[in-house]
N, C-alpha and C positions, 0 to 999 in steps of 0.2 A: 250574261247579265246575272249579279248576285242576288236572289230574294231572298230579303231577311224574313225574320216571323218574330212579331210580337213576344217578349218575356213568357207571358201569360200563359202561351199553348205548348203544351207538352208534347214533345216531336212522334212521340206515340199515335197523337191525334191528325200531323200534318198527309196527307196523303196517302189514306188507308189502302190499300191494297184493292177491295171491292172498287171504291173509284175508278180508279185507275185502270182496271179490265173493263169495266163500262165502257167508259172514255175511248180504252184501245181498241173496244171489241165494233164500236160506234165508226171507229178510222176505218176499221178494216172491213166493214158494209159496206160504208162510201166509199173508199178505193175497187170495192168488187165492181159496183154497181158503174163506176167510172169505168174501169175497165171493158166493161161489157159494153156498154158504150160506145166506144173507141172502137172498138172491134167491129160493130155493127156498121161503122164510117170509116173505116180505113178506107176504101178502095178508091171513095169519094177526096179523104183529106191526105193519103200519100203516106210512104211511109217515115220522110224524113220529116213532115210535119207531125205524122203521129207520135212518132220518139220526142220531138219537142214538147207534146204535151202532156204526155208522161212522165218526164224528165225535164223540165223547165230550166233554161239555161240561166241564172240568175245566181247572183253573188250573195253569198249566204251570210245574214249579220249575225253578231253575237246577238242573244236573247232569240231568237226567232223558232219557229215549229221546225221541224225536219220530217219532210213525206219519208214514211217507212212501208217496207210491207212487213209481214210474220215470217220469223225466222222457226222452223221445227227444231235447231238446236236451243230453242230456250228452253230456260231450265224452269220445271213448275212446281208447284206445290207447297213453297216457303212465299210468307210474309216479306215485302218488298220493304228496302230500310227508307225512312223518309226522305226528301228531295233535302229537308235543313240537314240530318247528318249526314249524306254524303257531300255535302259540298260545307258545312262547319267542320268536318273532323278530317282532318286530310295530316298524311305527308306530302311532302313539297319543300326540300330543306330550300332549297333557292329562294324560298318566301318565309323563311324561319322554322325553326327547328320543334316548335309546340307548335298540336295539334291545330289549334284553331288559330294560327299566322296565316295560313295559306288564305284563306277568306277575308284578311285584311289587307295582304297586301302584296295580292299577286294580279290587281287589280291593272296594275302599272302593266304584265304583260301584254305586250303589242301582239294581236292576231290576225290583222289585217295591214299592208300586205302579207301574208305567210308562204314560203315552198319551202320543198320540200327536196334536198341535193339526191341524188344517185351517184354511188360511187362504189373505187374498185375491180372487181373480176366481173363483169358484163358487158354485153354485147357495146355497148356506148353510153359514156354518161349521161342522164339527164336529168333535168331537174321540172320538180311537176308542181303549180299552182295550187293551191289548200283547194280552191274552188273548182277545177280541173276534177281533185282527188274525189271532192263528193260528188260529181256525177259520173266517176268513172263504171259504178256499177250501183243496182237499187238500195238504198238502205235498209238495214233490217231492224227490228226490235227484237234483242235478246237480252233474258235475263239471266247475269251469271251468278252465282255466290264472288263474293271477294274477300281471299284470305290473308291477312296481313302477316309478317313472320312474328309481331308484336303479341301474336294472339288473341287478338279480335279480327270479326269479320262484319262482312254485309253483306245485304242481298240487290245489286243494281239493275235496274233495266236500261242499258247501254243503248247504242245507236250505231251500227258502221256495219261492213260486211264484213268476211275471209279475209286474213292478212293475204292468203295464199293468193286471193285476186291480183291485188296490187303486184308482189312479187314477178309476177308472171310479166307484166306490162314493164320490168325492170329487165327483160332477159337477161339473168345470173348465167353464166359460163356453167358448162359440168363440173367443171375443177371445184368450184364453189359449195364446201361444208358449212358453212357459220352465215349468219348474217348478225350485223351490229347496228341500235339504232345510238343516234347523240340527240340530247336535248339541247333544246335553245340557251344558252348562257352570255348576261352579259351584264356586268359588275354594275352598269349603272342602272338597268331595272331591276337587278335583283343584290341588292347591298347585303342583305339578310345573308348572305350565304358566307360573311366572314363570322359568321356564331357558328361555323360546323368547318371540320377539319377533313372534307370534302375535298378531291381531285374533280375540277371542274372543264370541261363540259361532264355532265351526267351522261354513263354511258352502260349500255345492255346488250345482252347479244343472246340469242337462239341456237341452236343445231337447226338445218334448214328441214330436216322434216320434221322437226317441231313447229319452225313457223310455216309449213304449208300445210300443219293440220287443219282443216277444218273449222277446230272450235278457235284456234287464233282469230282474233278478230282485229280488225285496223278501225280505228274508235273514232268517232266526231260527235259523239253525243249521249245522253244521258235521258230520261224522263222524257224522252220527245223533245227534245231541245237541243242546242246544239253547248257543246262540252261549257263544264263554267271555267273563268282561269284556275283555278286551283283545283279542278281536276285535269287540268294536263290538255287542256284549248292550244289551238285547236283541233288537233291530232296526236293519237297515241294509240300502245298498242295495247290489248287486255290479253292475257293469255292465264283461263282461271284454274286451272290446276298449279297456277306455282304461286308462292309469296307472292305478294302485289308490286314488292320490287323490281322483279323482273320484266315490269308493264311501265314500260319508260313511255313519260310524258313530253308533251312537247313536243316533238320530233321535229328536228332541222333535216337529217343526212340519215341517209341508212346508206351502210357500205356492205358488200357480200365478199367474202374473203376464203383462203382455201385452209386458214387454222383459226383455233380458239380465239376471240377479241378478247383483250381486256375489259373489262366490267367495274365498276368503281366500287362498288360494295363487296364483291369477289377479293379486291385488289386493297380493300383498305382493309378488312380482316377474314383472310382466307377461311381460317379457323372458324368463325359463324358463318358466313355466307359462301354456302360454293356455289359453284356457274351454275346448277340446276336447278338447287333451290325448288324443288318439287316439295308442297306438301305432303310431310309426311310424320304421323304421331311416334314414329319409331326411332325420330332423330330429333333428339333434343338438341335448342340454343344452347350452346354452355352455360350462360345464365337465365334458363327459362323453361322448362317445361313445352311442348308442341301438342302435348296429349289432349289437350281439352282447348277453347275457343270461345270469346266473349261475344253473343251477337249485339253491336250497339244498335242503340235504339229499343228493342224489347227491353221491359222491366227487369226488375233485379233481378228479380227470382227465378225469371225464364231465361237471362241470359246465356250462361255458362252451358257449353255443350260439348260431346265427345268429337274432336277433330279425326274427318273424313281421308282417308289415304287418295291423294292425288285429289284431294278438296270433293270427293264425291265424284268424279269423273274418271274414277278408275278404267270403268267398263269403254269406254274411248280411247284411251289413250297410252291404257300402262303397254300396249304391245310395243307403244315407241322404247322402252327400256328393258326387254327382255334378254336375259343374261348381262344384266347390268349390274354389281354391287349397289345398291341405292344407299349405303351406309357409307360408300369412300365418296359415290360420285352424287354428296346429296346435294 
């Protein structure tokens, strides 16, 4: 569900940060208190009834709450960007190529029914129901930074677990180095996508212990909500140390493979974009600077800031690239 906001109110003002940990901190009482609960009646209600009440088997609409619990990987101490600019300022070439297309007219993506293919080197394909995926494990509330290669960022509080969960319920073969996800593509809900010279399906891919770090997350939502279309509904993946590119929306098919996938932005100009795509202020766009970063949403004058190596998430994650050139393999 898209909420607009009034001309009038400056997105500065739309869902202040104090709010909003209120609000979460208020969820996360009453799930204790529920919990406790539960626990004191288990022996009376069983334990296949008790995981139904926990976990409520029910088909999840767009616009609706999503039960979360506190994820200790969020990230804290930055100003959240409002709900109107992360869901006004988007890429999403499939819904046009400026910023604010994807909030007009990615409306048209169909998110129900949704699954989700398994393919490739694993034990056996299969393919998994959107609604299947969100009860496969508890949701969490994390909040990541998100780094555009554009040089602007946000700061989101996301919705979803561990990619590495999912992956696991996919059993990948040993052989299996890479995984690759494909987004949804199809000319007649997304017409937009002959304004951009685009190899279509949209396609991304990880090193697998990249995608079974931890901070990988497999996404269904945003602000407590479940994702808007033009954030990449109803599933996708966040992975906040690299460009935001490399956090393919959508997702139809995820294949696991034993060499490099092709990548579409990788593949349409090697030269800017390589398959790591790791922030990093050391390796300029060739037309752009990486050194500094616009945060939208804050005022003018607070915008602009020094860009984080590995978006601030050095201390997690740079042992994945030890003895790595990050200058050839950026």
């Amino acid at each position: 569900m898209l909420i607009g906001k009034p001309p009038d109110i400056p997105s500065s003002e739309i869902t202040p940060r104090k709010l909003f940990d209120q609000y979460y901190n208020r969820r996360r009482f009453l799930r204790s208190a529920l919990s406790t609960a539960l626990a004191a009646g288990a022996a009376a209600v069983g334990a296949e009834r008790l995981a139904e009440a926990v976990s409520p088997r029910v088909t999840v609409q767009a616009g609706t709450k999503l039960q979360t619990i506190y994820s200790p990987l969020t990230t804290t101490g930055e100003e959240l960007t409002s709900f109107a600019d992360i869901t006004q300022y988007n890429n999403y070439y499939e819904f046009g190529v400026n910023k604010g297309d994807p909030s007009k007219n990615a409306g048209k993506l169909p998110t129900r029914p949704w699954t989700v293919r398994v393919e490739g080197k694993v034990k056996q394909p299969k393919t998994f129901d959107i609604d299947a995926l969100l009860r496969l494990r508890p949701l969490e509330d994390r909040v990541y930074r998100h780094r555009c290669v554009e040089a602007w960022s946000m700061v989101i509080p996301w919705v979803g677990y561990s990619l590495s969960e999912f992956i696991r319920q996919c059993e990948p073969l040993p052989s299996v180095k890479f995984v690759q996800f494909l987004s949804y593509y199809d000319r007649k809900v997304e017409p937009w996508s002959y304004e951009s010279t685009i190899y279509w399906p949209y396609s991304e891919g990880l090193r697998m212990d990249e995608a079974m770090h931890p901070l990988a997350l497999l996404t269904f939502g945003l602000y407590g909500e479940v994702l808007p279309n033009q954030d990449g509904a109803p599933v996708r993946i966040v992975v906040p140390w690299k460009y935001g590119f490399k956090s393919a929306k959508s997702i139809v098919a995820v294949r696991f493979l034993d060499k490099q996938p092709p990548t579409t932005w990788n593949g349409m100009a090697p030269n800017e974009y390589g398959f790591y795509s790791n922030v990093n202020p050391n390796v300029d766009h060739p037309r752009w600077s990486q050194k500094t970063e616009r945060r939208i949403g804050l005022p003018f004058y607070a915008q602009r800031r020094t860009t984080l190596i590995f978006n601030g998430y050095g201390d997690q994650i740079a042992s994945l690239y030890n003895g790595m050139d990050l200058r050839r393999n950026f």
